[in-house]
KOLTORLO-766554 format. One record per residue (C-alpha): residue in one letter; x, y, z. Coordinates in steps of 0.2 Angstrom, whole numbers, plus 5000, padded with zeros to 4 digits. Layout:
N
AXYZ
...
This chain:
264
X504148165086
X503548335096
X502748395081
X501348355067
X500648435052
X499248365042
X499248455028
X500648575022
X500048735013
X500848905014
X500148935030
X500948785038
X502648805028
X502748985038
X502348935053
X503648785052
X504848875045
X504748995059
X504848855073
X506348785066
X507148955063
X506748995080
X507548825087
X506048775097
X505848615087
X507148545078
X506848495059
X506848295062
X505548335079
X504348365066
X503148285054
X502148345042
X500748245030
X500048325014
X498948244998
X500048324985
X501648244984
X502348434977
X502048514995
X502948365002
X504448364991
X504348564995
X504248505013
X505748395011
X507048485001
X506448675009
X506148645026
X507048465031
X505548385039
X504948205039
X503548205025
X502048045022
X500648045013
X499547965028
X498748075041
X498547925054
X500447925052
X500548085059
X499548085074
X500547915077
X502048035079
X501748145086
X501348245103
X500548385096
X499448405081
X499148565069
X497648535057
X498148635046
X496948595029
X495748695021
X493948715032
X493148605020
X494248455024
X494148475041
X492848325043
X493548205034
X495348215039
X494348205056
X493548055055
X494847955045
X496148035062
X494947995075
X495247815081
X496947835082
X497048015092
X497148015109
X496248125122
X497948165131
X498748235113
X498648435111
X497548475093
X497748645086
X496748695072
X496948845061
X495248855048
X493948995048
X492048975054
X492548795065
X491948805083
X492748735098
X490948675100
X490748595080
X492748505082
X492048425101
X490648365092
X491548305075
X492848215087
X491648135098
X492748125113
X493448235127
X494948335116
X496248465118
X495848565108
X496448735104
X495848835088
X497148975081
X496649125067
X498749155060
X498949265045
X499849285030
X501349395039
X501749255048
X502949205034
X504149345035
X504049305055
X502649465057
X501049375059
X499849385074
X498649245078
X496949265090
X496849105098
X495549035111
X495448835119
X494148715127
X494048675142
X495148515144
X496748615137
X497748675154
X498448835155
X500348755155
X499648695137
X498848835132
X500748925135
X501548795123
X500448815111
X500848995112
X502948965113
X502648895096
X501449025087
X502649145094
X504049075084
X503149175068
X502549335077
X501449355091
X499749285099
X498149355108
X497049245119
X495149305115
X493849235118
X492749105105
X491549225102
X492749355095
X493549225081
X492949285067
X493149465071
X495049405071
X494749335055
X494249505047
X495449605057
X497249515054
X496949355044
X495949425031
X496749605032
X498349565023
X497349575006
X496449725011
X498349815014
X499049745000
X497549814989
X498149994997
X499949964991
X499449924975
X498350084975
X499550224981
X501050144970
X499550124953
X499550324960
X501250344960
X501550274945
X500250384936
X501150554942
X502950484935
X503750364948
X504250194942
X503450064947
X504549954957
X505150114967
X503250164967
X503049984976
X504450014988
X503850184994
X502050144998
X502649975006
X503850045017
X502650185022
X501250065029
X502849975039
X503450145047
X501650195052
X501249995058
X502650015070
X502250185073
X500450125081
X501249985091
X502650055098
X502250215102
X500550165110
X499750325102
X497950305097
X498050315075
X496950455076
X498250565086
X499650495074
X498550535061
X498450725068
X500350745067
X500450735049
X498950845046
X499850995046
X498451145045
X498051185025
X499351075019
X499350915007
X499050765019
X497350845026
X496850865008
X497350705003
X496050655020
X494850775014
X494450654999
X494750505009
X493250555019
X492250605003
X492550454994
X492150345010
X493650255015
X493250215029
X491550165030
X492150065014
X493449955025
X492149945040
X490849855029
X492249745021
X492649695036
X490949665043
X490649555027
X492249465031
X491749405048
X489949355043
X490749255030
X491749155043
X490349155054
X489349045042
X490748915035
C-alpha cells in the first residue's frame, strides 16, 4: 500500500477523506491503524480503507507514514515502530511542540522526516497546513508530501522555528473564529434574529471577508476601511472594538497558544 495512518482521529479522517476524494490515492492504497476499534469501524464503513489494530502493520504497508496520534503518544508509538521503519520510507508527523530535532532523536536513525501543522478546516477541504523537513527529505519528497496535504486545502513551507507560530495562527485559530460566531450570532439573537439564521449570518460573513483577504490581495486594514463609512455604524461598532481591546485580546491569545506549543 502507498499510504499509512497510525492513528485515525478526526484530523486524519479529513485529511484521508480529502485524498481519496481528490483521487490521488485510491481507498484500498491506504492503511490506517488506530487503538479504538470505533475509529476503525468509522474508518471502514465511512471511508473504505484497510483498518488493523497494529502499528508495525502499518509501516509494513506502507510507503509513506502519517503519525497521526496525539503529542503525548508520540514516543511510544515510536519506539514500538522503530525496528521495523526503514530509513528510505517518508514520516510525516502532524503533533504540536515535536521537533524535527526531538523525532531524529526518538528515532535514533537517519529519517525522512517531515513534520506538518493542518487544521480543523481541513475537513470541509479549507484547511492550511505550515510544514517544514529535515535534512534527508528531497525536495521531489517534500513536493509529494505537499500533493497530498493539498488534497484538503493548501500548504506553506516555513521554517522550524516558525512552527508554533503556525500553530496559534491556523491550527489553533479555528476555536478563536468559532468563539466570534457564536459571539455576533448570541448578538443577534438578543436584538430578535433567531438563532439558526443568527448562525448563518455571522458564518457566512467571516467566509465573504476570508476570501475577501485572499483574493483580492488587499491588506485587511484597507478592507477594513471600505466598510467604515464616515459616522456610520461599522466604525462605531470598531469604536468599541478598540475600547474593549479586541485586538490586543487575540494578540495575547495567540502568543499564549504558541508558547504552549513551544513547551509540549
Amino acid at each position: 500500500m502507498k499510504l499509512g495512518f497510525i492513528g485515525c482521529g478526526n484530523m486524519a479522517s479529513a485529511m484521508i477523506g480529502g485524498i481519496i476524494a481528490k483521487g490521488l490515492y485510491k481507498a484500498e492504497d491506504i492503511i490506517v491503524s488506530d487503538a479504538l476499534e470505533a475509529s476503525l469501524q468509522k474508518a471502514r464503513t465511512e471511508l473504505k480503507v484497510n483498518t488493523t489494530s497494529d502499528n508495525k502493520e502499518v509501516v509494513a504497508k506502507a510507503e509513506i507514514i502519517v503519525l497521526s496520534v496525539k503529542p503525548q503518544f508520540y514516543e511510544e508509538v515510536i519506539e514500538e515502530i522503530n525496528k521495523e521503519v526503514k530509513e528510505e520510507q517518508l514520516v510525516i508527523t502532524i503533533a504540536p511542540g515535536k521537533t524535527l530535532k526531538w523525532l531524529d532523536e526518538t528515532f535514533g536513525k537517519p529519517m525522512k522526516l517531515i513534520r506538518c501543522m493542518p487544521n480543523t478546516p481541513a475537513l470541509v477541504g479549507e484547511g492550511i497546513t505550515g510544514v517544514c523537513a529535515n535534512e534527508n527529505v528531497t525536495e521531489e519528497e517534500l513536493n509529494k508530501a505537499g500533493e497530498i496535504l493539498n488534497c484538503f486545502g493548501s500548504y506553506e513551507v516555513v521554517p522550524e522555528h516558525l512552527m508554533d507560530v503556525v500553530v496559534s495562527v491556523s491550527g489553533s485559530a479555528p476555536a478563536y473564529v468559532f468563539m466570534f460566531i457564536e459571539a455576533m450570532a448570541d448578538a443577534a439573537v438578543s436584538d430578535g434574529m433567531p438563532r439558526a439564521q443568527a448562525y448563518k449570518f455571522a458564518a457566512q460573513a467571516v467566509l465573504g471577508s476570508a476570501k475577501m483577504v485572499l483574493e483580492t490581495g488587499k491588506h485587511p486594514g484597507e478592507l477594513k476601511d471600505m466598510v467604515c463609512s464616515p459616522a456610520g455604524t461599522t466604525i462605531e461598532a470598531v469604536r468599541v472594538l478598540e475600547e474593549k481591546g479586541f485586538r490586543s485580546s487575540v494578540i495575547e491569545a495567540m502568543k499564549a497558544c504558541a508558547e504552549k506549543s513551544r513547551s509540549l
